[in-house]
N, C-alpha and C positions, 0 to 999 in steps of 0.2 A: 352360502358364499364363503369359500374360503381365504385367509390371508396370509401369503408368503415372503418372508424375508427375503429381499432376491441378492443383497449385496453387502459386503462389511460397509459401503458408502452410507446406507440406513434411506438408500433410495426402496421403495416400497412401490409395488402395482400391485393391482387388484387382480387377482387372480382367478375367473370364473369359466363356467362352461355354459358355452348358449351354442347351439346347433352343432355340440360336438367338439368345438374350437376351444382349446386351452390359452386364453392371452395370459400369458406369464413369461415373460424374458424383459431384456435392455438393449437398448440401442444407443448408442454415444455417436454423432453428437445426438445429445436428447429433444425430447419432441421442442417444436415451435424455435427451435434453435436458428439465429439470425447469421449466417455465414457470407464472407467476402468472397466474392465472385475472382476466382483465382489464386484464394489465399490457402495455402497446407493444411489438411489435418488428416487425422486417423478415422476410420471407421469401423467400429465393433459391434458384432453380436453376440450377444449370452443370452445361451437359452439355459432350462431347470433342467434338460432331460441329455443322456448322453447320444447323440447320434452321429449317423455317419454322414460324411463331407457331402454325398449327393445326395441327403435326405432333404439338405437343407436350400434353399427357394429363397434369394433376394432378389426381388424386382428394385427398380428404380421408376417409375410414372409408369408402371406394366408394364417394361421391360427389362430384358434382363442385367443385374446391375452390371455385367460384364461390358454392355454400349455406352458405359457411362465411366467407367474406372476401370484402367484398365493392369494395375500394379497386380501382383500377385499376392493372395491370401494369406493368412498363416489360417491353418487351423487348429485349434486346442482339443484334443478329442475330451478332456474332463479337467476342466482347470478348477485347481483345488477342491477338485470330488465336489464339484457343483454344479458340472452340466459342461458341454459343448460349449466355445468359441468360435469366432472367424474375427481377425480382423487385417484392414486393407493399411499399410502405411502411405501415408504422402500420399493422398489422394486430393486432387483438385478439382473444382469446376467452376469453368468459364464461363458458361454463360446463366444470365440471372433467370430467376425466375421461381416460380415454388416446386419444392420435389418432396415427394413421399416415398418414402422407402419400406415394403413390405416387406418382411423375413418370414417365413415357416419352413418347418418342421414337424413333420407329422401333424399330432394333434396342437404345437404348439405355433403361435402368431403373433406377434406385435407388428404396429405402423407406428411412423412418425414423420411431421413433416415439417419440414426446413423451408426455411426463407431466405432465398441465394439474391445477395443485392451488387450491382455492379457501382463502382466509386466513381466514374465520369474522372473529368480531366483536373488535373492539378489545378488547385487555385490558391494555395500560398508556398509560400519559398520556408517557412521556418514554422516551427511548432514547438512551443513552450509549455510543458505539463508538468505544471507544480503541485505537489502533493504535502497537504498539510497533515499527515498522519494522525488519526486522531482527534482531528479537530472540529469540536462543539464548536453552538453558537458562543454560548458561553466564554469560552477562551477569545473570541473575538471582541467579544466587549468588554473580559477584562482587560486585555492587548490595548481597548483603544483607549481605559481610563486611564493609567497608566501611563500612554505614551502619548497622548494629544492632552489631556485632561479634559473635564466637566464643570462648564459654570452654569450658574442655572437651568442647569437640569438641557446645556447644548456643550455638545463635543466642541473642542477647541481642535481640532483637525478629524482626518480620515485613514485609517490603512488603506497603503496601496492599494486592495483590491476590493476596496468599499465602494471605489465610484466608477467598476468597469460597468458598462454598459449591457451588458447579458448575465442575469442569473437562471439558478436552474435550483431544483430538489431533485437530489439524487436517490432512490432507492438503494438499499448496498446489501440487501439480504443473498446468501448461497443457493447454489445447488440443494442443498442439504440441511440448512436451518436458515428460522429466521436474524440467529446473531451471524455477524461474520469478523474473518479474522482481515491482518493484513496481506494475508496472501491469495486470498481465495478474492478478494474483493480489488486486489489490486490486480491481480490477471483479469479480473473483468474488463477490467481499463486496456489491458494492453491485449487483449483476445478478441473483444469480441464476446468472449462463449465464460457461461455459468458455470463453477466448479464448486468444491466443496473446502468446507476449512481443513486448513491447511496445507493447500494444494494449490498448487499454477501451472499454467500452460497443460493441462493435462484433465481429459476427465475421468472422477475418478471409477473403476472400474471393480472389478474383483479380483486384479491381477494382487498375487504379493509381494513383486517387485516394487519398490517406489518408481524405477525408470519407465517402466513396461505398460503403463495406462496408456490408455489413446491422447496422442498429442493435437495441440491447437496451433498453430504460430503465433509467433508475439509480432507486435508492432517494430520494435527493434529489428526484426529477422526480415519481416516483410520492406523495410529500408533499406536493407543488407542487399537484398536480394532482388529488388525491383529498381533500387536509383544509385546512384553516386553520389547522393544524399552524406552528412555525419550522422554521428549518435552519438549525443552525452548523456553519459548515466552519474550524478552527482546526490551524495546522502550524509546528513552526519552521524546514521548509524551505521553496523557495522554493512559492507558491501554486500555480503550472505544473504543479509536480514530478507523478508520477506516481500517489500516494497519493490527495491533496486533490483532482487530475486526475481524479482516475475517480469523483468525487461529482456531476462536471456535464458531464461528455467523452465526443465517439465520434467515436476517433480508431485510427487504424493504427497511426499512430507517438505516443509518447509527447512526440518533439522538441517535438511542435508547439505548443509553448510562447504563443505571442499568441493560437492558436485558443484555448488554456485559457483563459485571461485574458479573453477575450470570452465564454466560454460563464461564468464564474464571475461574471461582472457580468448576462448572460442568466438565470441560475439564479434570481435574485431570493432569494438565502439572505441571513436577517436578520442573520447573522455572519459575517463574514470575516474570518481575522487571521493572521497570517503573514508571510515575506520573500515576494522576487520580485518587488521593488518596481519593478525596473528594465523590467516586460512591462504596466506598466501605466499609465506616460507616455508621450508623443507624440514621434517618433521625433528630433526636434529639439530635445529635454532633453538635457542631460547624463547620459550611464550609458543611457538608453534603449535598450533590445537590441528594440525594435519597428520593423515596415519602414513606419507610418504615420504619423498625425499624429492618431488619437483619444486623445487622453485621458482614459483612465479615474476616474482620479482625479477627476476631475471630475464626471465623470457617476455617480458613485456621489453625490457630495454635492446634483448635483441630483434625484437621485432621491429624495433624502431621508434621507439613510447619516449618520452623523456620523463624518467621518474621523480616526482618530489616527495618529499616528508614533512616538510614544516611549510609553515607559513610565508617564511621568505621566501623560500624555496619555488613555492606555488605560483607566487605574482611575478618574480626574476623570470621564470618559464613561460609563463602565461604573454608577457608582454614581448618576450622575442619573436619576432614575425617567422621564424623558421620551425617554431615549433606546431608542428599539424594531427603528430598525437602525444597525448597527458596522458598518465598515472598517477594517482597520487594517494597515499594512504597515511592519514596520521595520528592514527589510536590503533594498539591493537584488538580494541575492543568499541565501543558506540562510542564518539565522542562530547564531549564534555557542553553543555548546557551553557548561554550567554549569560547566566543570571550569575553561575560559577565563573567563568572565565571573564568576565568582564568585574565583577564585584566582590562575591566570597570569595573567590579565591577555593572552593571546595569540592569534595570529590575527585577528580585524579588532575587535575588542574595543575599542580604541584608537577608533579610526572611527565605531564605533556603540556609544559608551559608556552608551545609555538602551535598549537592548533588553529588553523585558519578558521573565518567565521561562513557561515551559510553562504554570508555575501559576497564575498574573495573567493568561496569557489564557484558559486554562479559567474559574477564577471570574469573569472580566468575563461570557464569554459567555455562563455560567450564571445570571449575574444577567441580562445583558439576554433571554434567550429567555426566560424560565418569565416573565418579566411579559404572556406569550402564551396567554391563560386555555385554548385549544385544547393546549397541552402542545408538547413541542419535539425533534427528530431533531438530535445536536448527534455529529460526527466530531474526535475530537483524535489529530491524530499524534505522534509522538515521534519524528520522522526522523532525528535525527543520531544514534541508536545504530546506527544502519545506513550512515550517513554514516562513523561513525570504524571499524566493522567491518569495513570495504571495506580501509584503507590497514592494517590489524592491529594500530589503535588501541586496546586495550582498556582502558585506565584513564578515555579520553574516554567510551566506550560507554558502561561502567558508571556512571560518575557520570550518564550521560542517563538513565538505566535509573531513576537514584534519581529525577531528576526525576522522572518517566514516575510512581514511585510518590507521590508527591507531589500531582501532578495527579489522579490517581486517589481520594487522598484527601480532593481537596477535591471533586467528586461524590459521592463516599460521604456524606460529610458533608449537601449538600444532600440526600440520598435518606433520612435520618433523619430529616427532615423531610414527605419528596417520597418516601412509601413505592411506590408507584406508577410507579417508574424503573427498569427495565432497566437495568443498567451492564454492557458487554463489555470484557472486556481482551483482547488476542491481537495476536499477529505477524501481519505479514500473509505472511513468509516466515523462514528460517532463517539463518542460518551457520555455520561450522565451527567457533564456540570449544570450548574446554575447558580448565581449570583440574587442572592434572597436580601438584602441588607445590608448595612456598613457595621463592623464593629467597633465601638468605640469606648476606648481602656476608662475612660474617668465617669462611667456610667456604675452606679453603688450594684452590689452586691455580686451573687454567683456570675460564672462566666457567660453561661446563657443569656444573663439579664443584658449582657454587655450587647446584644443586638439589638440595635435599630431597625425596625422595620417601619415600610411607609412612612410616612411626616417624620419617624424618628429616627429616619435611617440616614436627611440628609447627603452630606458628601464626604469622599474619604481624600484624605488630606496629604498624597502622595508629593512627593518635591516637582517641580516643574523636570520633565525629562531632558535627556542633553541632547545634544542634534543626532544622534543614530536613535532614537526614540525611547531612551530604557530612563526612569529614574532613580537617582540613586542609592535610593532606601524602600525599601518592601516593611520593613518592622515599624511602619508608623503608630500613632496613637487613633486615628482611625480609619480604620481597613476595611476593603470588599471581606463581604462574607458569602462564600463561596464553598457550597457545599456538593458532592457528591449524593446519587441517590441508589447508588448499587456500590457496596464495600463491605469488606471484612470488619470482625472486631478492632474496632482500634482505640486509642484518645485522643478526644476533636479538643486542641490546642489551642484552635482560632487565631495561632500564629505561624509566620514563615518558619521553616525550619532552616534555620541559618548557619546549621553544624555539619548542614549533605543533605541528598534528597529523602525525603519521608518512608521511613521504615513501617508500616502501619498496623504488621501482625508478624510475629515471630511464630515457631514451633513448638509447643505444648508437649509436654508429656505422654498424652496421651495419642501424640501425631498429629493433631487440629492446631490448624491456627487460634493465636489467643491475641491480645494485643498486646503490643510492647510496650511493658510495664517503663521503659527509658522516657517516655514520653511523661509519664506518671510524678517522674522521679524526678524531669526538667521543671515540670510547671505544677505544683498542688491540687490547683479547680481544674486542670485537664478534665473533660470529660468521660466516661467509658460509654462506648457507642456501641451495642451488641450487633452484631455483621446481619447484613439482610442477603448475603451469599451461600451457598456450602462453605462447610467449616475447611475444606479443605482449599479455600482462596486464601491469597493472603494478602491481594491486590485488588481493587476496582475493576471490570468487566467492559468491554463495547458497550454499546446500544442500538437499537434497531432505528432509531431516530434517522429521520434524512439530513444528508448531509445538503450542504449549499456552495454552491457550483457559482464561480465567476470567471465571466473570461471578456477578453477584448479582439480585436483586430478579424480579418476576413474571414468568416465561416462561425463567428462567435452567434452571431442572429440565431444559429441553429439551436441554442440553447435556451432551452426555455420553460417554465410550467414545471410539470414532474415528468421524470426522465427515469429511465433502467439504469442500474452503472454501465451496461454494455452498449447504451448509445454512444457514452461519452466514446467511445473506440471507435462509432461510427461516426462520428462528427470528424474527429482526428483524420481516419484512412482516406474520408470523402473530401477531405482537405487537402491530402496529401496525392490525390491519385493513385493509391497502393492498388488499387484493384483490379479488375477488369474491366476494358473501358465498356 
């Protein structure tokens, strides 16, 4: 038996010969693949061997795939000195059901078979998909000590989405590995269909264009194009990034930040609001990270956007009943963290001292789509808990986290009104926190000793929070102790870092991260933690952990037990009617 590389994706088949037949090629979409009965995508063959166009043989259920799709082909006669292509753009099917798709070629054959499901008829008017980027359980319970507090060992309140009614365990693994990034794992959410990291809308292929992969439709496009529905896309990273990316994008690489930017202005979504301001002026602005000279910014006000930039800006807009599409961008880069902007004051804070919070652009957007009597598809991210979990910022995570519930509760709110709304909570992946004990400073000796664990870990002594739920000291005398279990060399502090977010490994000499001796230099007993990653991290990593899925309002029942992340898409379309009835 032999084993052949069949694609840069590091997708792999087995390769052998039984009665003559060579099974060695790819098929996108890939086998067992769960497709909407009506919804766009591409169909590709790659085969290992160069042949010509009528050597090659696609059936559809035994016949020929010609009665079933009827677009015209392209074909590759040797894409990238690797063998024969065909692929179909914009191919549909209507009606549900399972299909198996044979290809050969000579000695060469693959089958795969797909699961075509039809969505039945609309049964809510709105659809709320919050994404807590990032987020552990971990960050939820430091979220809730923090903002409700702990007395005998009982929460003195709930996060908003602690007491929805449906949970779920989501799976978030790729295409292509078991870790996933936010791009690959969040096109699961808005496709339907499994891709590989760092990649959306698109599977990925052996094409070496990043545009040229086989495309999926997104959820955004499929509301574009099936209702008179809105669509708000709300993030406070930057609008490129890879979350908000995978609502209008079909891309290989996640980089491709100005494609975003163009497909997000293409998308025709009534809301936009977010940083990343810098991909959306003309390359001749100051801060422009663009290699031309459109500016978007522009072209959203003539298309008829009303644009904001600050904070005032956003709610004056938001509360004029005339206004029916938003823009809005106010960082040119991810914006600023509540733990910064409400307290330290750190990080670019100073710079962009009018940035709206998570929650003023959820309610703005919520005001402007529901004046959309067709009902509204509205994505709010919460990026920087995955932002500060990366450098094993925990005290920044968790206060995003409280945001994140905060946000959440101002949908709740409209849906007491708007019973008729779907609201999703969920990660769109995981990472390693966990909360082991309290640290507590008047404990004798080295730093280590300063944790309590079990009976001696008691309770951490944060201030009572103010009514937005944050309190207002993190530097207490005793603190969650809250560790990472995937990181770089660093020095564990076992304090906030109250100077900016956590710098954890600098560049070495030798090219490898080492940890940053600044840490060293703040505090004496810092500890040095030797990295359990490649030296070439210099950050904390995802996890393959499931994440935990909450949601409320009509079609929430459907969630439940352990779930793909690509149900989550089918819970959504079957709610929404996108399909074929």
């Amino acid at each position: 038996m032999n084993i052949h590389q069949l694609c840069k994706t590091s997708l792999f088949l087995f390769a052998f010969t039984f009665g003559g037949t060579i099974f060695a090629a790819a098929v996108y979409p890939i086998d067992s693949a769960s497709i909407l009965a009506g919804s766009h995508f591409d169909i590709k063959v790659e085969l290992n061997n160069v042949v010509q166009p009528e050597d090659l043989v696609i059936e559809v259920n035994g016949a020929p795939i010609g009665k079933l799709v009827t677009s015209k082909p392209q074909f590759i006669a040797n894409e990238n000195g690797k063998g024969s292509s065909l692929i179909y753009r914009d191919v549909k099917i209507t009606k549900a059901g399972k299909y198996v798709l044979v290809a050969r070629a000579g000695r060469e054959q693959i089958q795969v078979a797909w699961d075509v499901y039809a969505s039945g008829p609309r049964r809510v008017k709105n659809v709320i998909l919050f994404i807590g980027d990032g987020m552990t359980i971990a960050n939820r319970t430091a979220a809730r000590v923090l903002s409700k507090g702990i007395v005998q060992g009982k929460y003195q309140g709930r996060l908003a989405f602690d007491d929805m009614p449906s949970t779920a365990m989501i799976g978030t693994s790729g295409s292509d590995s078991l870790i996933t990034d936010s791009a690959n794992s969040m096109s699961a959410y808005t496709t339907g269909h499994k891709t590989a990291v760092n990649a959306m809308g698109v599977y990925v292929s052996r094409a070496d264009d990043n545009l040229s992969h086989p495309k999926v439709e997104t959820i955004s496009e499929l509301v574009k194009r099936n209702t008179k529905m809105a669509v708000g896309i709300v993030s406070d990273a930057e609008l490129e990034d890879a979350t908000p990316g995978a609502m209008v994008a079909h891309t290989r690489r996640r980089a491709d930040k100005q494609y975003i930017a163009d497909q997000l202005l293409a998308s025709k979504a009534e809301v936009i609001l977010g940083g990343g301001s810098a991909y959306f002026y003309p390359q001749s602005s100051k801060g422009s990270k663009r290699k031309d000279e459109k500016n978007l910014v522009e072209t959203f006000k003539v298309d008829g956007y009303q644009n904001v930039f600050t904070k005032q800006e956003l709610l004056a807009a938001a509360q004029d009943k005339k206004t029916q599409k938003l823009f809005g961008v106010f960082h040119p880069d991810n914006m600023d963290g509540s733990l910064d902007r409400f307290f330290l004051k750190k990080n670019t804070v100073s710079q962009y001292p009018n940035q709206p919070d998570l929650t003023e652009m959820t309610q703005s957007a919520i005001e402007v789509l529901s004046r959309n009597p067709n009902g509204f598809f509205l994505m709010v991210e919460a990026a920087l808990i995955d932002k500060f979990n990366h450098p094993l910022d925990w005290e920044r995570a968790a206060f995003d986290t409280i945001m994140l519930s905060n946000a959440v509760q101002v949908a709740k709110d409209f849906a007491k009104t708007h019973p008729d709304t779907l609201i999703i909570v969920t990660p769109d992946h995981t990472h390693s926190g966990s909360i082991s004990g309290v640290v507590h400073d008047e404990k004798p000796g080295p730093l280590r000793e300063k944790v309590g664990i079990y009976a001696e870990a008691g309770f951490p002594n944060y201030p009572k929070a103010d009514v937005q739920g944050y309190p207002n000291q993190v530097d207490v005398s005793n603190r969650l102790a809250f560790f990472y279990s995937s990181y770089p060399d660093h020095y564990e502090t076992m304090h906030p870092k109250l100077d900016g977010t956590f710098v954890p490994a600098i560049k070495g000499e030798d090219g490898k991260f080492v940890a940053n001796p600044k840490y060293l230099q703040l505090q004496e007993d810092a500890i040095h933690v030797g990295g359990n990653l490649p030296s070439s991290q210099d950050v904390g990593v995802h996890s393959a952990d499931d994440a935990v899925l909450n949601a409320m309002g009509p079609g929430s029942e459907k969630f439940k037990g352990f779930m793909d992340n690509t149900e989550v898409f089918k819970v959504m379309v079957k709610s929404l009617g996108l399909g074929s009835k």
